[in-house]
C-alpha positions in Angstrom: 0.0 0.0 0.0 0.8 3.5 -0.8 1.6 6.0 1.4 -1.1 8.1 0.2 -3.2 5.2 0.8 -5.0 5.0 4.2 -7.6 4.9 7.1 -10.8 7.6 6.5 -12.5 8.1 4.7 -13.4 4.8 2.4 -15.3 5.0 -0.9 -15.8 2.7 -4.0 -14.7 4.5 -7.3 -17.3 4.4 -9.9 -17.8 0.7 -11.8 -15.2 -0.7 -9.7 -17.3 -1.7 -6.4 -14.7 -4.4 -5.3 -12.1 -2.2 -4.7 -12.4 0.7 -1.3 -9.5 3.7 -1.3 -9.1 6.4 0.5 -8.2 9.9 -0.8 -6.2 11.0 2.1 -4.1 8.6 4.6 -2.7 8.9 8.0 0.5 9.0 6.4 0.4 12.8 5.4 -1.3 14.0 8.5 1.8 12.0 10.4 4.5 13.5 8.3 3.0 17.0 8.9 2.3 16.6 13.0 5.9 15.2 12.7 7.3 18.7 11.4 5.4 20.7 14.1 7.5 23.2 16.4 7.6 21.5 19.8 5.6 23.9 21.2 2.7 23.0 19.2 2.9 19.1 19.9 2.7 20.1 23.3 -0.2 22.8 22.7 -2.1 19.7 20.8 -1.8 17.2 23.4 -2.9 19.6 26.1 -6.1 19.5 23.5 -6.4 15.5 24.0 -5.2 14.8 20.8 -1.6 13.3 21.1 -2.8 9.3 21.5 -4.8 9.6 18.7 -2.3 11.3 16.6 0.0 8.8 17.5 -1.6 5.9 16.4 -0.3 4.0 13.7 -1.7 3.2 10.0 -3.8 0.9 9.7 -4.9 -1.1 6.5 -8.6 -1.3 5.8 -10.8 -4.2 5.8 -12.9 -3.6 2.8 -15.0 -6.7 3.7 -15.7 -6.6 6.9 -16.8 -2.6 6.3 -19.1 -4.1 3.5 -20.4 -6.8 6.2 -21.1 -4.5 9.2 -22.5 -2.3 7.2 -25.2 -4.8 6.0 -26.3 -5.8 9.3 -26.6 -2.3 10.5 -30.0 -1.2 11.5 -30.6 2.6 11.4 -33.9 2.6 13.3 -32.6 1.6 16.6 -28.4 2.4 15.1 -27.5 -1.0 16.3 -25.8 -4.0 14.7 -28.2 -7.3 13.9 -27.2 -10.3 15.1 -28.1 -13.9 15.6 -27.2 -13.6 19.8 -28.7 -10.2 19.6 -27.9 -6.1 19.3 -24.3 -5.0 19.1 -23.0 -1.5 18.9 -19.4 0.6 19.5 -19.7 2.3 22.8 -18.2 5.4 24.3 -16.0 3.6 26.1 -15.1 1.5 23.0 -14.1 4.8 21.3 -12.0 6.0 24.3 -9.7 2.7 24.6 -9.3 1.9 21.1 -8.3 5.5 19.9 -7.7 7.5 22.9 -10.0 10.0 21.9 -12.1 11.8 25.0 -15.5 10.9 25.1 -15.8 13.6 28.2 -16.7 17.6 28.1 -18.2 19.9 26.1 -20.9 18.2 23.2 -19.4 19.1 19.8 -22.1 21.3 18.9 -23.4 24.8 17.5 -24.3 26.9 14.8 -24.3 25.7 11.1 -23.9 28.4 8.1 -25.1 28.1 4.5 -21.5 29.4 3.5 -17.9 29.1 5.7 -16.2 31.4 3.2 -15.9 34.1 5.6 -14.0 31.6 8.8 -12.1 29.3 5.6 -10.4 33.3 4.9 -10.3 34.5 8.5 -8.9 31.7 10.3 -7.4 29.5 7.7 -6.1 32.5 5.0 -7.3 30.0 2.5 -10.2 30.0 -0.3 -13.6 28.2 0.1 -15.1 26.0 -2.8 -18.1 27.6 -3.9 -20.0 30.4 -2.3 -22.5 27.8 -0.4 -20.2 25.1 0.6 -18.9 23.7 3.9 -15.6 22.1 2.4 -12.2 23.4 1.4 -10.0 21.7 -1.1 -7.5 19.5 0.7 -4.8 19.9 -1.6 -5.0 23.3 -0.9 -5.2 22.8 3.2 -1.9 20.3 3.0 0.0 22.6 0.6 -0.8 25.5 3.3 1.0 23.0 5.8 3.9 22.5 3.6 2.9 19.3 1.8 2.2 20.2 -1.9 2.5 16.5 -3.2 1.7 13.4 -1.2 3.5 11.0 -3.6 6.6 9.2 -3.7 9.0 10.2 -6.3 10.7 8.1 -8.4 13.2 5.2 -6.8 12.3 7.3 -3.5 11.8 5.1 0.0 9.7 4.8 2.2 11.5 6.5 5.0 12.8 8.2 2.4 9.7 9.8 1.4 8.3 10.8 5.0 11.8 12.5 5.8 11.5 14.3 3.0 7.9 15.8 3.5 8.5 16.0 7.0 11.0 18.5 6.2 8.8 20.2 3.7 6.2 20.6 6.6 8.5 22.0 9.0 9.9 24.4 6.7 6.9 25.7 5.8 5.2 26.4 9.5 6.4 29.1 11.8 9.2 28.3 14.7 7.6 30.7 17.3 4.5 31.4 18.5 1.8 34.2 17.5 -0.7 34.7 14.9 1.7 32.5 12.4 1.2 29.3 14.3 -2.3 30.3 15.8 -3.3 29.6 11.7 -0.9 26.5 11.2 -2.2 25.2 14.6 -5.9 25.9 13.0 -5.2 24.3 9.4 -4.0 21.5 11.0 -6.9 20.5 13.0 -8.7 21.3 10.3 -7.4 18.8 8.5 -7.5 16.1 11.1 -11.3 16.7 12.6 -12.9 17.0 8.9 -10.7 14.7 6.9 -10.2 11.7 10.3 -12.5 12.5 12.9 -15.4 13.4 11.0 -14.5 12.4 7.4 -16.2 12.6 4.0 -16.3 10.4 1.4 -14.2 12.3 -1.4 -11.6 14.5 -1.4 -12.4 18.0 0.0 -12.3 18.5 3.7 -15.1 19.7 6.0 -15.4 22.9 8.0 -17.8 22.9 10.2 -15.6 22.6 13.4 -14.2 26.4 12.4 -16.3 28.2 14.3 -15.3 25.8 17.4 -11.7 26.4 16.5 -12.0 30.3 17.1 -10.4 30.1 20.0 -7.9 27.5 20.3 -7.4 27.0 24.2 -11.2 25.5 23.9 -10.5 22.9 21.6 -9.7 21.0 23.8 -12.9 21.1 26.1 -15.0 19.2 24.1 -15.9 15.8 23.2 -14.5 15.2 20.0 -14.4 11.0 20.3 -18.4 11.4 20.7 -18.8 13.2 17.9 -16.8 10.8 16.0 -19.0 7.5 17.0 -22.3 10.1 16.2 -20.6 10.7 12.4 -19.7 6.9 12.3 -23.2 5.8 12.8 -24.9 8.5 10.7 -22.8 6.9 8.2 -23.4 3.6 8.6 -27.1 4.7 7.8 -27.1 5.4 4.7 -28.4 3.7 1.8 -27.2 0.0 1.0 -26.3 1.2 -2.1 -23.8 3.4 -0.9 -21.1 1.2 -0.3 -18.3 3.8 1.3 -18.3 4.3 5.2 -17.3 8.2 5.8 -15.7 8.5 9.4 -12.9 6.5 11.0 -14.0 3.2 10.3 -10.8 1.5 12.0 -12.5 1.7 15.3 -14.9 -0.7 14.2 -12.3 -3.0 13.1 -10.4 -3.3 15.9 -14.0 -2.7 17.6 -14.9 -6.8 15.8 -11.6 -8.0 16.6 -12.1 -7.8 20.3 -15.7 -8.1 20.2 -15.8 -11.3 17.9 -12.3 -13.0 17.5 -13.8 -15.9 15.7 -13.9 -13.8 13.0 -10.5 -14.2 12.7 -9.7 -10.7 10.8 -7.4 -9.2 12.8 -3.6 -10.7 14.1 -2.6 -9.1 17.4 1.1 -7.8 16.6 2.4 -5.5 19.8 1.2 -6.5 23.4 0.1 -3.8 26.1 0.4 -1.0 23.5 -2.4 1.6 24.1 -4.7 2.8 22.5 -5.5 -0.8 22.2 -5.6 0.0 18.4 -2.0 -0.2 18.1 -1.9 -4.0 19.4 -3.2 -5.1 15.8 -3.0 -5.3 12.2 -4.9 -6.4 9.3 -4.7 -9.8 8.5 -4.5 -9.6 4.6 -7.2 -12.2 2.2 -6.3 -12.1 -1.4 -10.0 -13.7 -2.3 -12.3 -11.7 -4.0 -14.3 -9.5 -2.3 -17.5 -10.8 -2.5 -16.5 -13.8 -1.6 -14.8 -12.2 1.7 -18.0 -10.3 2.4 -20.3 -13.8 2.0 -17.7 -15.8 4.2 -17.9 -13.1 7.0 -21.8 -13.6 6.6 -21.8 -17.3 7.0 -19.5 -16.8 9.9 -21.5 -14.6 12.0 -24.5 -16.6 11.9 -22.7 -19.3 13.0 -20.8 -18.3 15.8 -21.3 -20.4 18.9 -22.9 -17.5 21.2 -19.6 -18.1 23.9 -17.6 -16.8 21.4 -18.9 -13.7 21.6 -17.0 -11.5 24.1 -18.8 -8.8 25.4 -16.7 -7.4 27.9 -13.4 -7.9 26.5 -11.3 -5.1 28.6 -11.5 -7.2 32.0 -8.3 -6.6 33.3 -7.3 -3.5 30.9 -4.5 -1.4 33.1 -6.0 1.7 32.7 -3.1 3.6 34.6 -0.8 3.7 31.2 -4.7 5.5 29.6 -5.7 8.6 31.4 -8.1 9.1 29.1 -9.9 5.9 30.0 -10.8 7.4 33.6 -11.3 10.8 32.5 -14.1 9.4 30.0 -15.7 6.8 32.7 -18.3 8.6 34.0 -20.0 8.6 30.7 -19.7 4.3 30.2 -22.6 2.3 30.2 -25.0 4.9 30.0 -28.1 5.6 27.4 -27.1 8.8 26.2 -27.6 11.2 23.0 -24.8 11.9 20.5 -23.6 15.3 19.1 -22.1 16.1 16.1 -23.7 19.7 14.8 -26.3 18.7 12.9 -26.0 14.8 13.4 -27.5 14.3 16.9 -28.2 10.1 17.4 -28.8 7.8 20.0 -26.8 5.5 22.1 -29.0 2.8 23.4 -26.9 1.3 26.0 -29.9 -0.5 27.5 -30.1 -2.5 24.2 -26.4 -3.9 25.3 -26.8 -4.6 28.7 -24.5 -7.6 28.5 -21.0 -5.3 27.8 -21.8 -3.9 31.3 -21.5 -7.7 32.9 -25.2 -7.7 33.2 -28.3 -9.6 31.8 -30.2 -8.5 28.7 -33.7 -7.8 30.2 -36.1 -6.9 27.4 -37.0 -3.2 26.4 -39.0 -1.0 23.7 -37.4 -1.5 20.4 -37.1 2.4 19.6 -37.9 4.1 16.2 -36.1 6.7 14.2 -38.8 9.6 14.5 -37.2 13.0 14.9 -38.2 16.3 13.8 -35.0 17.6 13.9 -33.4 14.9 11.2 -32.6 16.4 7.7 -34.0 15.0 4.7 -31.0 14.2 2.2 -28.0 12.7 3.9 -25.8 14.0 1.6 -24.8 17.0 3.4 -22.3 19.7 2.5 -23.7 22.6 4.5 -25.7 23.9 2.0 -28.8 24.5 3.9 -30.2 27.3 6.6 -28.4 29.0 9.2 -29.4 26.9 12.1 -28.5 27.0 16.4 -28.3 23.6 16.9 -27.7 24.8 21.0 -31.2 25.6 20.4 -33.0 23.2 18.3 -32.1 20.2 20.0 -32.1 21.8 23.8 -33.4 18.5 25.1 -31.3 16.3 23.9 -28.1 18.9 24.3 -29.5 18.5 27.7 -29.3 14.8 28.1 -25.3 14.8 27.5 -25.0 17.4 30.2 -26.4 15.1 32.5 -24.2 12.7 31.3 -27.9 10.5 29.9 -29.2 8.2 31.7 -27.6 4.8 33.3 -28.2 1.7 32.4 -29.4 -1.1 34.9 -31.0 -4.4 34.8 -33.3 -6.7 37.2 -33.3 -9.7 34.3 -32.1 -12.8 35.6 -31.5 -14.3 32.4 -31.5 -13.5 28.5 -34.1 -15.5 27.9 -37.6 -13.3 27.4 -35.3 -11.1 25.5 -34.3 -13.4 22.9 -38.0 -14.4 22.6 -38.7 -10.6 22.0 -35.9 -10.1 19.6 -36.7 -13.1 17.6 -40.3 -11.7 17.0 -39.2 -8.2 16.3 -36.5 -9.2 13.8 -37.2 -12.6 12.4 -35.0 -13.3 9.9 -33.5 -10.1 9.3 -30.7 -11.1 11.0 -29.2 -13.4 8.7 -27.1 -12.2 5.8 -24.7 -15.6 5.4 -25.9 -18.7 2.7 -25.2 -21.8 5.4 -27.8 -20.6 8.0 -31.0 -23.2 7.9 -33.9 -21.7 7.3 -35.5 -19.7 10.2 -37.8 -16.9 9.0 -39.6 -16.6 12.6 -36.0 -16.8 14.4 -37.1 -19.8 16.6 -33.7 -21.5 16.4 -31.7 -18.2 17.0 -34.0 -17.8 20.1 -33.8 -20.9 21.4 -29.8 -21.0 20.6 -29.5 -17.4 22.8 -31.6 -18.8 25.5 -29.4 -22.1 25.2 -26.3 -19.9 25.6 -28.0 -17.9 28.9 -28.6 -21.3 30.5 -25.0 -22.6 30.2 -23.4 -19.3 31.3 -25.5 -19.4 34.3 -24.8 -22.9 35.0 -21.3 -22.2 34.6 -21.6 -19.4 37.1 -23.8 -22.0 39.6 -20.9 -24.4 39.5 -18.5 -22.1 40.6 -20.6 -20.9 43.2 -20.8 -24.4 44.1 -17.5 -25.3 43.8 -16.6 -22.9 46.2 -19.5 -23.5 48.7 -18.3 -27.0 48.8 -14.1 -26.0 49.5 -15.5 -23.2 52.6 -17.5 -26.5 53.9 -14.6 -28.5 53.8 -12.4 -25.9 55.6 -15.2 -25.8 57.9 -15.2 -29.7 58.9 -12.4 -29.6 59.1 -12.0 -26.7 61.5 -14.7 -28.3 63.7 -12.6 -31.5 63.8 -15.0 -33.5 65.4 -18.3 -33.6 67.4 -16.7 -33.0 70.5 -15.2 -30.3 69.1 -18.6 -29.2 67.9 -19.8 -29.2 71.8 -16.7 -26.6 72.5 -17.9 -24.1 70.4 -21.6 -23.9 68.1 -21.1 -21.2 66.7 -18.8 -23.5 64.0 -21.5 -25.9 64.3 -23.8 -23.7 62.9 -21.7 -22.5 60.0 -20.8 -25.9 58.9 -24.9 -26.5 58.8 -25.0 -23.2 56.7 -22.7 -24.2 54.6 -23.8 -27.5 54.2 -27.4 -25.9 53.5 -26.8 -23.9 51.0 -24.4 -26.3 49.0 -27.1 -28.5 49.2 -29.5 -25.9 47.4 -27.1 -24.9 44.8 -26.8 -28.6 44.0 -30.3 -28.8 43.6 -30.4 -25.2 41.8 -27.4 -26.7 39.2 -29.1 -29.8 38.5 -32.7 -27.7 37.4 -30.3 -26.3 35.3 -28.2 -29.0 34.0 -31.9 -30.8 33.0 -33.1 -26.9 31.7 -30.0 -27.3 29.3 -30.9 -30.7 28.4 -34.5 -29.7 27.6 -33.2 -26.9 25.9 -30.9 -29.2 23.5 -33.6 -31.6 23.0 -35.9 -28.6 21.6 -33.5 -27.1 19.6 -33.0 -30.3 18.0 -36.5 -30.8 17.7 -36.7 -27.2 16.2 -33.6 -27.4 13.6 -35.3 -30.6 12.3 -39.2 -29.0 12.1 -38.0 -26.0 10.3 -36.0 -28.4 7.8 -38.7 -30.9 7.4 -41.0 -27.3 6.9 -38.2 -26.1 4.3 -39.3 -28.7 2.4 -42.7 -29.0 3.0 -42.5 -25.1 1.0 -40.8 -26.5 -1.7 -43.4 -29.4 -2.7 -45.9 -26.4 -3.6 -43.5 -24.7 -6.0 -43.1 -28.0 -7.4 -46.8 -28.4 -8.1 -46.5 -24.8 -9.4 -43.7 -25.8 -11.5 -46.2 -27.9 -13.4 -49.4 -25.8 -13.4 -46.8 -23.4 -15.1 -45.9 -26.0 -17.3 -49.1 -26.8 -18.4 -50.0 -23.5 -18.4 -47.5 -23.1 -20.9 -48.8 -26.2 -23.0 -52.0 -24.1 -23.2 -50.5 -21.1 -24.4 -48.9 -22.5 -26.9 -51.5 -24.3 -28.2 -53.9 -21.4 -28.1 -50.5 -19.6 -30.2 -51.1 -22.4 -32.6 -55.3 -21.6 -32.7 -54.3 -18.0 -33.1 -51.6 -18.9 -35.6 -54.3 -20.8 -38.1 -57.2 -18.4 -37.1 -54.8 -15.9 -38.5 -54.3 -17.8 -41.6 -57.7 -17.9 -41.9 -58.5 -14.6 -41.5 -56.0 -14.1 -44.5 -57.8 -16.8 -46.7 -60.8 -15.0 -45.9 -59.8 -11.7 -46.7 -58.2 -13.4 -50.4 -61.8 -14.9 -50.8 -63.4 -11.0 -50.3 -61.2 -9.9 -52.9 -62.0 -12.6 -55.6 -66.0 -12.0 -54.6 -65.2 -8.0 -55.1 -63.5 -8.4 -58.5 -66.3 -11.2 -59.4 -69.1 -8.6 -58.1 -67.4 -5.9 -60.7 -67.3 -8.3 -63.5 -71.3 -9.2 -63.0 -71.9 -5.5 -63.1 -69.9 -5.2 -66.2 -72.1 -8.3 -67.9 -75.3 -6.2 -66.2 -73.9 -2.7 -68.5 -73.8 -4.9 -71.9 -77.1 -6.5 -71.1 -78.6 -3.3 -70.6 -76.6 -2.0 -73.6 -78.2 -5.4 -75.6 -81.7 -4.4 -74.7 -81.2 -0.9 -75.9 -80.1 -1.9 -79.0 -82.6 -4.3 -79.1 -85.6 -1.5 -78.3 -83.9 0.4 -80.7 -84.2 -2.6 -83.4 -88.1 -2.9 -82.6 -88.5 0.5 -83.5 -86.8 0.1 -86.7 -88.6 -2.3 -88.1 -91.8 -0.9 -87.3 -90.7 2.1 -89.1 -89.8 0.4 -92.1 -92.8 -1.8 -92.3 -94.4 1.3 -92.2 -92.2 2.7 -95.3 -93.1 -0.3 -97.6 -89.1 -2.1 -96.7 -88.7 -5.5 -96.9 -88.1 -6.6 -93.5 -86.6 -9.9 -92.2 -85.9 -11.3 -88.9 -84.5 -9.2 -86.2 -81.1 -11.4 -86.9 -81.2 -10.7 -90.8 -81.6 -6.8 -90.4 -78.3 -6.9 -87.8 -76.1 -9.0 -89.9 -77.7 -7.8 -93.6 -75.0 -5.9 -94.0 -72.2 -7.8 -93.4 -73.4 -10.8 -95.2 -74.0 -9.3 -98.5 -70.5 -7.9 -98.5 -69.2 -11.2 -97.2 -71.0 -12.6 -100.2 -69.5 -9.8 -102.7 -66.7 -10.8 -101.7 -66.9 -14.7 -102.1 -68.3 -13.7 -105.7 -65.6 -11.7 -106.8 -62.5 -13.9 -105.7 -64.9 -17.2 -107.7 -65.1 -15.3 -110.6 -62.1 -14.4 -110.9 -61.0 -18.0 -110.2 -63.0 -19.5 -113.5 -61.5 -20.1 -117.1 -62.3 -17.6 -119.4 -65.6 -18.6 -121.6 -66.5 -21.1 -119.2 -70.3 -21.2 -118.1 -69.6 -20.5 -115.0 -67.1 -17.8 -115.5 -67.7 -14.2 -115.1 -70.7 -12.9 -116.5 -71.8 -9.1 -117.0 -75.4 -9.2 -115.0 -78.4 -8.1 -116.3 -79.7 -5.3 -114.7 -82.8 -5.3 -112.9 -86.2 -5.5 -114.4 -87.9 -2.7 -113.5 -90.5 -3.3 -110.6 -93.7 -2.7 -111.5 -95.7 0.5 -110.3 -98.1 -0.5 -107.0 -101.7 -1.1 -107.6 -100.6 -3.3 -111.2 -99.3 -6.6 -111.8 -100.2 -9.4 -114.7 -103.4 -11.2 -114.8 -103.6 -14.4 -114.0 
């Protein structure tokens, strides 16, 4: 990895969604605290921020990000798990970075534009007129460090001397107005690119106004602020995939909280912050297939393996911070971070206090305070967040509310967790079946049992080595008559082993029951798993039949089609015949006009003495008697000269006698 390469933010370039970067590592932000004057090192540890400046790089887990991420419920801003709700506490935030959780809430007034602090205190430019971010190449060449990349053939140690030295040459040596603006760019760039980081590369401003004056800084609860950012972040929408904040306190927050995990390889012992005592352990599989092993991991932890108070034993003399912060552990509380103000539900995870789970409301994200887009950039209204949340500003001046519990066992709230969340809390592909969370519940309750049996047996254990020492400090009935006071105690003792005998084997047959219906249970829900698939089966086939019948009805609708066609071929033929019958309807028509016409003829020339034939003779007359003109001549002209039937002149016509005359008889 890079130098440039680092802790916070994390995001997931576009298209390439198996790959998480961050724009700016702890790398640069070392080199530059690294070439401060001495006199500002000492100014920012008096501010609480040495340990955490201190702390080391360390690689991100991409998957296990992705995998937290999932199981993150933003309603009640716990994790969702099979043994129940899991979250990073105050106290979590103070041991693993050394970040105060104590003091002042890290709150105020919001602006629609920071241009007028960015040029006042910081002497630099803001993006845009309405923005809340400043470039950070621009804040880390301010501080000396105009390129974070290693030249060419240039070494690691090689490359931090050298822009260590670039950072020191460029801040002032003495104190004054100088250094008041180095001192300010600086934590500039650590609260809005590590505390509360963005996803991308410009750098939040909203902690200027806090930074006005610089011996406050120090008063007020930055590591709260921090966890408020991380889970405002881890709220966002699924398809989001980046996690803006300092995400390496939830790694180091899983490796001590669930170690079968196995993500994290423990690499300097008693180191503090307790973040320096690990490193990544790197997996070169892909990382969906990471993300889907994690899964299948956390719902099958065995519920012991979850450690839920894992700092038992902690020497908090070498962290300072850790008392300073306790009087804010294991409390219900309300987180500030400007305008991010969430909930810590301690009472949800009773058990990291040593105590039993007793079942409470299951509370709902219903504010009136919570902005609608989560993309913010300070481009909104002017707003006194002292003011609008008064109550809940309130509540962390009181230091919330503490966190008790009367429940002498997990069990009635694994009941209620398993109704409330079902199946919700599985993400992995090896889980059985379990969409009411009967197993999970039963598997908690299983868990409760054999911790508190475990806890009887010691108690009975050492009942039974105090009853011992007691015989044998009596030593004897006569012993006994000498002094009854030991008498009695031995009979005490021997009492109340005798119970807690009785009370351990209720529980050793309460475990056995509890085995036998978990057994019971696992095999019901598979025997039910199956039971749901024999109705897609017979679904499988009414589909399949169903499909038969639509393709046979696109087989009617195929010839139906065809015949629609052959149909429409036969209109046409009876539309052209139809115009052919009305043609033969025009010449008969035509016929009996000429026809009429014909009739009146003849009666005309009957009238004017004509010979007349048949209708038939008078229409072909003509034609005939040229036709036979014709025949005639081409005879005529056939025959041999002076033959008989050669050509002969005709005699013309006798004359026809006048009317009224004629020849007698």
């Amino acid at each position: 990895m890079s130098p440039s390469e680092g802790a916070s933010p994390i995001v997931v370039p576009s298209g390439q969604r198996s790959e998480l970067r961050s724009r700016l590592g702890w790398a640069v932000i070392r080199v530059i605290y690294d070439g401060l004057p001495d006199f500002q090192i000492r100014r920012l540890e008096g501010m609480g921020f040495g340990p955490f400046l201190r702390l080391e790089e360390l690689a991100p887990d991409v998957a296990l990000i992705h995998a937290l991420k999932e199981r993150w419920d933003p309603e009640c801003h716990m994790f969702l798990f099979p043994w129940g709700h899991m979250v990073p506490t105050l106290e979590d935030v103070v041991r693993i970075i050394g970040l105060r959780v104590d003091g002042q809430a890290v709150t105020g007034t919001t602006y629609t534009s920071y241009q007028e602090p960015v040029e006042r205190l910081l002497g630099l430019a803001v993006r845009g007129e309405r923005s809340s971010l400043v470039g950070r190449t621009v804040l880390q060449a301010s501080l000396g460090v105009a390129s974070a990349r290693c030249q060419t053939g240039e070494g690691q140690a090689e490359y931090m001397d050298r822009m260590t030295e670039d950072a020191r040459a460029a801040m002032a040596e003495e104190e004054g107005d100088a250094a008041d603006m180095d001192l300010g760019r600086f934590l500039t760039l650590v609260i809005g690119k590590l505390i509360l980081g963005t996803i991308g590369d410009p750098v939040g401003c909203r902690c200027l106004p806090l930074l006005e004056d610089l011996s406050s800084v120090g008063n007020y609860a930055w590591g709260a602020a921090l966890l408020a950012h991380l889970f405002d972040s881890l709220g966002t929408s699924s398809r989001e995939t980046g996690v803006a904040g300092f995400f390496p306190l939830l790694h180091v927050w899983a490796y001590y909280h669930l170690p079968s995990l196995g993500r994290g390889v423990a690499r300097r012992r008693g180191a503090v912050p307790l973040l320096q005592r690990w490193r990544f352990c790197r997996d070169e599989r892909s990382l969906r297939r990471q993300v889907t092993l994690i899964h299948d991991t956390l719902d099958t932890i065995p519920f012991g393996h979850v450690r839920w108070t894992p700092y038992v034993g902690e020497d908090d003399a070498t962290q300072p911070w850790v008392e300073r912060g306790r009087p804010y552990f294991g409390r219900d509380i309300w987180l500030h971070c400007f305008n991010t103000v969430v909930p810590l539900h301690h009472r949800l995870v009773a058990r990291t206090l040593g105590l039993h789970q007793a079942v409470v409301e299951f509370p709902t994200r219903q504010r009136a305070w919570e902005r609608s887009g989560r993309s913010f950039r300070g481009i909104q209204q002017v707003t006194d967040w002292t003011v609008r949340v008064r109550e809940q500003l309130d509540d962390w001046e009181r230091r919330g509310k503490e966190v008790v519990s009367e429940a002498t066992s997990d069990e009635d709230y694994f009941w209620a967790y398993a109704r409330r969340y079902g199946a919700q809390v599985y993400k992995g592909t090896r889980r059985p079946l379990d969409p009411e969370g009967r197993i999970s519940s039963l598997e908690g309750i299983l868990h409760s049992t054999i911790q508190q049996r475990d806890d009887l047996q010691a108690v009975v254990n050492q009942l039974r080595a105090e009853l011992d020492r007691a015989q044998q400090m009596v030593g004897g009935a006569s012993s006994s008559r000498e002094d009854p006071g030991r008498s009695v105690l031995e009979g005490q003792l021997a009492s109340a082993v005798t119970q807690a005998e009785d009370a351990l084997a209720q529980l050793q047959e309460r475990e056995r029951e509890l085995r036998d219906a978990l057994a019971r249970t696992t095999t019901l829900e598979a025997e039910m798993a199956e039971l749901r698939l024999q109705p897609e089966v017979a679904e499988a086939e009414q589909w399949r039949e169903a499909a038969e019948e639509a393709t046979r009805w696109r087989q009617e609708a195929a010839e139906a089609a065809r015949l629609r066609t052959e149909a429409g071929d036969l209109r046409t033929q009876l539309g052209e015949e139809r115009h052919r019958c009305d043609m033969l309807r025009s010449e008969m028509k035509g016929l009996e006009r000429a026809l009429a016409l014909v009739g009146r003829s003849r009666s005309a020339t009957s009238r004017s003495s004509i010979p007349s034939g048949s209708a038939g003779h008078y229409l072909t007359g003509s034609s005939e008697r040229r036709r036979n003109e014709e025949e005639e001549r081409r005879r005529r002209e056939r025959a041999p000269e002076g033959s008989e039937t050669g050509p002969r002149a005709m005699a013309p016509p006798s004359p026809r006698p006048p009317e009224g005359t004629g020849e007698s008889g």
